[in-house]
C-alpha positions in Angstrom: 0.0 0.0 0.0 1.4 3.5 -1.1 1.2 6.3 2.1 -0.1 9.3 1.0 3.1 11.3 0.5 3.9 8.7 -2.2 0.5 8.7 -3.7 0.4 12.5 -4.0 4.5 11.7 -5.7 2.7 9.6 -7.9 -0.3 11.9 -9.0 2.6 14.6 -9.9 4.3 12.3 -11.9 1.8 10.9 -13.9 0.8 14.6 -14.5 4.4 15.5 -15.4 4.6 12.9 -17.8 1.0 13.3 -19.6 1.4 17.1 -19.6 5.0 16.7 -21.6 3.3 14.0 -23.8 0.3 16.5 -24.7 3.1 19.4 -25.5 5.6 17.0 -27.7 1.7 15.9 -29.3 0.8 19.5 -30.2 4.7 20.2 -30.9 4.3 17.7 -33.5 1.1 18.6 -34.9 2.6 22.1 -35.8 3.0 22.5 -39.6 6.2 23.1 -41.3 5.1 26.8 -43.4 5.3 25.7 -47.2 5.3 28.1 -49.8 5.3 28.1 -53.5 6.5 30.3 -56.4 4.2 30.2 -59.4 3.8 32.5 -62.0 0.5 33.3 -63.9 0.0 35.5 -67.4 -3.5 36.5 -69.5 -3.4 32.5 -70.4 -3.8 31.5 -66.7 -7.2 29.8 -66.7 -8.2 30.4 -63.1 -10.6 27.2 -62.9 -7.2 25.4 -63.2 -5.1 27.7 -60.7 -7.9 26.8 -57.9 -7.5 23.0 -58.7 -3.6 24.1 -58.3 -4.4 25.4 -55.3 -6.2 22.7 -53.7 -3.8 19.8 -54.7 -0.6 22.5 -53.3 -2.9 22.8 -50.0 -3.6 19.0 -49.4 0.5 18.9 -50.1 1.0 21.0 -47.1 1.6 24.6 -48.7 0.0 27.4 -46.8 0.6 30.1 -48.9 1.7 31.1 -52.6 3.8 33.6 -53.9 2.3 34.7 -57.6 4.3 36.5 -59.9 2.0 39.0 -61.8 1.9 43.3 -62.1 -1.4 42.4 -63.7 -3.5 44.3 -61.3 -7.2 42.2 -62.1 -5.4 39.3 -62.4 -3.7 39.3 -58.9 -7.3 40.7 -58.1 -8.7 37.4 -59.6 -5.7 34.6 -58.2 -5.7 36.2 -54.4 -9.6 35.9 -54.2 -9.3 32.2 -55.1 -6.3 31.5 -53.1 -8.4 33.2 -49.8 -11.5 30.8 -50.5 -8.7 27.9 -50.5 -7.4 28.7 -46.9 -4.3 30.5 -48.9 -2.0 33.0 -47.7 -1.6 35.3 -50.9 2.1 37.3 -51.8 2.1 39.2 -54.6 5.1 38.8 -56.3 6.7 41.7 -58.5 9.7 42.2 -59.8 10.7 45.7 -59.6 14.1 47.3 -61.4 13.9 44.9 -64.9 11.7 46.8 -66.7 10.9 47.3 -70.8 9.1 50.0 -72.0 10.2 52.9 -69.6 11.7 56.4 -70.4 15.8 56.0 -71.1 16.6 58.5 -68.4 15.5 56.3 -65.8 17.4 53.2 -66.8 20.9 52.4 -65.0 24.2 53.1 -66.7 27.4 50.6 -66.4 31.0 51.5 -65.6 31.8 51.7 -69.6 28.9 54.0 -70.0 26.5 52.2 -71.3 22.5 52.4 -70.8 21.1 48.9 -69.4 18.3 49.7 -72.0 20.4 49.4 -74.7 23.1 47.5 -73.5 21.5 44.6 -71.2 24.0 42.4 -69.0 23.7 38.6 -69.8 20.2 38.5 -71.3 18.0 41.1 -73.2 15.5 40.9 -70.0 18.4 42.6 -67.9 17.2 46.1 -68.7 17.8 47.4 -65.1 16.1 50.9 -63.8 18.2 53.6 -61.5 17.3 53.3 -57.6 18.4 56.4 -57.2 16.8 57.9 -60.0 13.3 60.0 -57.8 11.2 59.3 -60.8 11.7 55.7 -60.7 11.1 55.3 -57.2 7.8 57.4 -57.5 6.7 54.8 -60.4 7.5 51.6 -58.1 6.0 53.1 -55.0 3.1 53.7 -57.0 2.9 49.9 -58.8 3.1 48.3 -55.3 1.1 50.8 -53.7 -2.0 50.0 -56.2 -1.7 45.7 -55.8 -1.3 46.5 -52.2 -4.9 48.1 -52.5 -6.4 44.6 -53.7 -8.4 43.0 -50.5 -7.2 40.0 -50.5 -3.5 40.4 -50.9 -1.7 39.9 -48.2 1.9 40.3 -48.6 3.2 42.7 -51.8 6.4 40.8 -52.6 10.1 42.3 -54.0 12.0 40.3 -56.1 15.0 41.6 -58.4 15.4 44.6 -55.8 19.1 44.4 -56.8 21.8 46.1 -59.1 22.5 43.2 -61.8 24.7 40.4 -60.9 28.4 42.5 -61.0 29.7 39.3 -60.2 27.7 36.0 -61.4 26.9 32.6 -59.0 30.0 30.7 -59.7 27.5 27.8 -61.6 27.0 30.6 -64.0 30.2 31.4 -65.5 30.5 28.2 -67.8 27.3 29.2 -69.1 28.0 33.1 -70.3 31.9 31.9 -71.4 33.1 33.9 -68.3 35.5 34.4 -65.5 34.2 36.7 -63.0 36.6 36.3 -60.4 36.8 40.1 -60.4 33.6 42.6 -61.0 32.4 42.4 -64.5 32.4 46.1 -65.9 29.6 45.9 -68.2 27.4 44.6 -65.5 28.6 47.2 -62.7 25.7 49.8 -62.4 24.9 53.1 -61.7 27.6 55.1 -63.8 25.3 57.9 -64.3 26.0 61.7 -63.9 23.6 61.6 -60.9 24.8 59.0 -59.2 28.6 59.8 -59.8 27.7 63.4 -58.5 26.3 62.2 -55.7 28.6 60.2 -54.0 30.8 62.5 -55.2 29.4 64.8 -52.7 28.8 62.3 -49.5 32.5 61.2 -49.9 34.9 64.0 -52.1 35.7 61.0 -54.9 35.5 61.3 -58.0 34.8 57.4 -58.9 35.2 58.2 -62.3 38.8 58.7 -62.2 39.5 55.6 -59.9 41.5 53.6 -61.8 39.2 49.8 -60.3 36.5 50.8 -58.9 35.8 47.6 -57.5 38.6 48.9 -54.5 36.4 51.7 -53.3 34.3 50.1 -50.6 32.4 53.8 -50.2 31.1 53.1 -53.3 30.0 49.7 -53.4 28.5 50.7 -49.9 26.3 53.8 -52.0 24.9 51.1 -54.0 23.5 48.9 -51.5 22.3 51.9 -49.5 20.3 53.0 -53.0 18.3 49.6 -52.7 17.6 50.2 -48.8 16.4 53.6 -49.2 14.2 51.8 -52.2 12.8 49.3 -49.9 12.1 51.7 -46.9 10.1 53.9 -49.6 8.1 50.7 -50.4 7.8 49.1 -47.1 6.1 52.6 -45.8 3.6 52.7 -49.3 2.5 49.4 -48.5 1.9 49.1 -44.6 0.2 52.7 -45.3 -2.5 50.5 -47.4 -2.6 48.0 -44.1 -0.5 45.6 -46.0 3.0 43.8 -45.5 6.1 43.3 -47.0 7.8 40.4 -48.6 11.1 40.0 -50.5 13.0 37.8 -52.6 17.3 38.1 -51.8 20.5 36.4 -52.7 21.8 34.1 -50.3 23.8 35.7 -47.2 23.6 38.8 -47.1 27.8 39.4 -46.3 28.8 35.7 -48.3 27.4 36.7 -51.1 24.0 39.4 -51.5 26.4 42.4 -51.0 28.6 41.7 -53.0 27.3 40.2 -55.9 24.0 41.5 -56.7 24.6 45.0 -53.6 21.8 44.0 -51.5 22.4 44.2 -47.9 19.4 43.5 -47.2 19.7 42.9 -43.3 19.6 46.7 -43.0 16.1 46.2 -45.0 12.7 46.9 -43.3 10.3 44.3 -44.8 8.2 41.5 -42.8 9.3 38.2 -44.4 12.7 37.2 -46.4 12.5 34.9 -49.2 16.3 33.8 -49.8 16.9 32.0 -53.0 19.5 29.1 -51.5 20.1 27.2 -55.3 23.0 25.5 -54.0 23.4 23.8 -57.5 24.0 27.8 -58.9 27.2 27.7 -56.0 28.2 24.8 -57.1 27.2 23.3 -53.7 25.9 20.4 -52.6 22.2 20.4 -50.9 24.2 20.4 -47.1 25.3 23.6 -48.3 21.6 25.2 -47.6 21.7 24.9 -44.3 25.4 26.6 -43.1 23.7 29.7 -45.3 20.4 29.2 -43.7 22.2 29.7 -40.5 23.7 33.1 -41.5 20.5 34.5 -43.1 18.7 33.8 -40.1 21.1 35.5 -37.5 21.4 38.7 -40.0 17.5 38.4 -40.7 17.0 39.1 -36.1 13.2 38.7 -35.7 11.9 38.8 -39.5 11.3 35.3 -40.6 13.2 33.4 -42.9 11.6 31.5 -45.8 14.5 28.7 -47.4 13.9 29.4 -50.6 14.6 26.0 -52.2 15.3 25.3 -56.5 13.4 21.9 -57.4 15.3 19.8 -60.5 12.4 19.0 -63.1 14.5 16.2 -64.9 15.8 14.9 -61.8 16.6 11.3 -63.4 18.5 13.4 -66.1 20.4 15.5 -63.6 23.4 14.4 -64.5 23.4 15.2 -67.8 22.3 18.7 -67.3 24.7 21.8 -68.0 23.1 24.7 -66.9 22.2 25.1 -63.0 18.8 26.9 -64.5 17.9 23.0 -65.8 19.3 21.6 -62.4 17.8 21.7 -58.8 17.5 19.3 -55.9 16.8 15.9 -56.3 13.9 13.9 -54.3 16.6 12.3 -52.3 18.1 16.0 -51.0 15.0 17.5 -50.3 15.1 15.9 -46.8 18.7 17.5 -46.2 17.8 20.7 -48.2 14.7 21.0 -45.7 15.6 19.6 -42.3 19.2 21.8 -42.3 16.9 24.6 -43.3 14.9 24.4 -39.8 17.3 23.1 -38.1 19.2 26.2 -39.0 16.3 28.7 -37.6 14.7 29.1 -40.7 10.7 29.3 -40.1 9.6 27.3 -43.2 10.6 26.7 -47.3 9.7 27.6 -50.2 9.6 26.1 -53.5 10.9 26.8 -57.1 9.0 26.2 -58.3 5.8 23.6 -57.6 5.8 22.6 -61.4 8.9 21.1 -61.2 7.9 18.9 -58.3 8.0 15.6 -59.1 5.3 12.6 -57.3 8.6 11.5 -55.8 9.5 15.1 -54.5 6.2 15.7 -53.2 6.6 12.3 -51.4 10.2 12.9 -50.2 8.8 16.5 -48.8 5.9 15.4 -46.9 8.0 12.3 -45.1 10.5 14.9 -44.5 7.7 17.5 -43.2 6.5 15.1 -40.4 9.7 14.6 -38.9 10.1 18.5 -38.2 8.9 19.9 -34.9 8.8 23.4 -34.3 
């Protein structure tokens, strides 16, 4: 027969115990956050993007970033993605633009206008951040989809100068070696700019001889984006809406330098970092060491592992260009567990179309091992 001291032990014990099994029960029962990048165009057919919806939902995605300045469109996609439970992002990109006046487009270190002279790829026609009317015109463009009722999240993506130096994957692919900064990619040359920092700091960057030695100067560029940001992050939460953005890896091993986003001086409410270790020439243990460092530079803002999916993955091997490439079914489980593990608080995926059956099978196995 137990005395009462050891029955009341007892009772305690067997409280203890079913209180911590309740906790690591609800602990487990908390989903990983799953997003998706997906564009859509005039030739969406919406009937289709709810069924897309649905079948990402049951998959364990809770919201979707959509890539469209269409303004009914986003109108159209964010109603259907609130009826499905859906957290909604608008995703824009904001300095490659067509179309707009050649005064506002950025100019490299040999002079040349990004309208005329893209970087890389014809679609690298790059605006000026500094330039007052092109800031006016993108607070404006995310200031209207931020007005749509059932956006949630207005998201950045290419709020960057182009790649001055290109992810190492890359270089095979454009017959280049970028070991140093590649001059016709190095923006903003122009008399404004040069005049500018000019006065902040007494040089003359025109008569520097590289340059790429002038730390002032690469500093003034990534300042340019953050004084961007901050313009847009104050248009958008003045329509009662937040802020979302899509960065390079890092930011100090390799968004600062490569594309001049510092973008843990940023003021926005979720990052979005595109970890394509294939474009590093990395392996898929390689997200999680960066995960680590985005999250300590990100402080309180959530991290989203932004993760590259390989289409062909049985073909992988025979693919050249890290575009084409992407993490196999059997490296999503280290591409999303060193993710978490590394502080990040959920993924997201590039893009859901290139999920396999087998990735989606690898990420959900993967998904209920995670506790948060």
């Amino acid at each position: 027969m137990l005395n009462m001291k050891q029955n009341t032990r007892l009772f305690l014990l067997i409280v203890c115990v079913s209180l911590g099994f309740i906790a690591c029960s609800k602990k487990n029962e908390t989903p990983v956050p799953v997003y998706v990048w997906q564009g859509i165009n005039q030739q969406t057919n919406m009937d289709t993007l709810r069924q897309d919806y649905q079948f990402w939902k049951s998959q364990g995605v809770v919201g979707v970033c959509m890539e469209s300045g269409d303004v009914e469109l986003v109108r159209q996609a964010s109603a259907i993605a609130h009826e499905e439970g859906l957290e909604y992002h608008a995703w824009i990109p904001a300095l490659p633009r067509t179309g707009c006046p050649h005064e506002w487009y950025a100019i490299n270190r040999l002079g040349q206008s990004a309208d005329e002279f893209p970087a890389f790829v014809p679609s690298y026609q790059f605006l000026d951040p500094a330039n007052p009317e092109v800031q006016a015109y993108l607070v404006n463009l995310y200031s209207t989809i931020a007005e749509i009722p059932d956006v949630d999240y207005v998201q950045l993506d290419f709020i960057r100068y182009p790649d001055v130096i290109l992810a190492r994957g890359l270089w095979e692919k454009y017959g280049l070696d970028m070991t140093n900064e590649y001059a016709p990619a190095d923006y903003c040359y122009c008399p404004s700019c040069v005049s500018t920092f000019k006065e902040q700091t007494g040089i003359d960057i025109l008569a520097v001889e590289d340059p790429a030695k002038v730390p002032a100067w690469a500093q003034f560029r990534c300042d340019q984006i953050t004084l961007l940001v901050h313009q847009i992050y104050n248009a958008v939460h003045d329509k009662g809406k937040k802020l979302s953005a899509d960065v390079f890896p890092g930011p100090a091993s390799h968004a600062e330098w490569m594309v001049r986003q510092q973008w843990n001086q940023w003021m926005v409410d979720m990052f979005f970092p595109m970890n394509y270790n294939d474009f590093y020439l990395e392996g898929a243990d390689w997200i999680a060491s960066v995960t680590k460092e985005e999250v300590e530079a990100a402080g309180d803002i959530p991290v989203m592992s932004g993760l590259f999916i390989c289409p062909d993955w049985q073909n992988k091997d025979k693919v050249v260009d890290p575009e084409d490439s992407g993490l196999l079914p059997s490296e999503i489980e280290a591409a999303v567990s060193g993710s978490l593990k590394a502080g990040a608080a959920g993924i997201c995926l590039f893009t859901p179309g290139r999920m396999s059956p087998e990735h989606w099978e690898a990420l959900s196995s993967v998904l209920k091992t995670q506790n948060f």
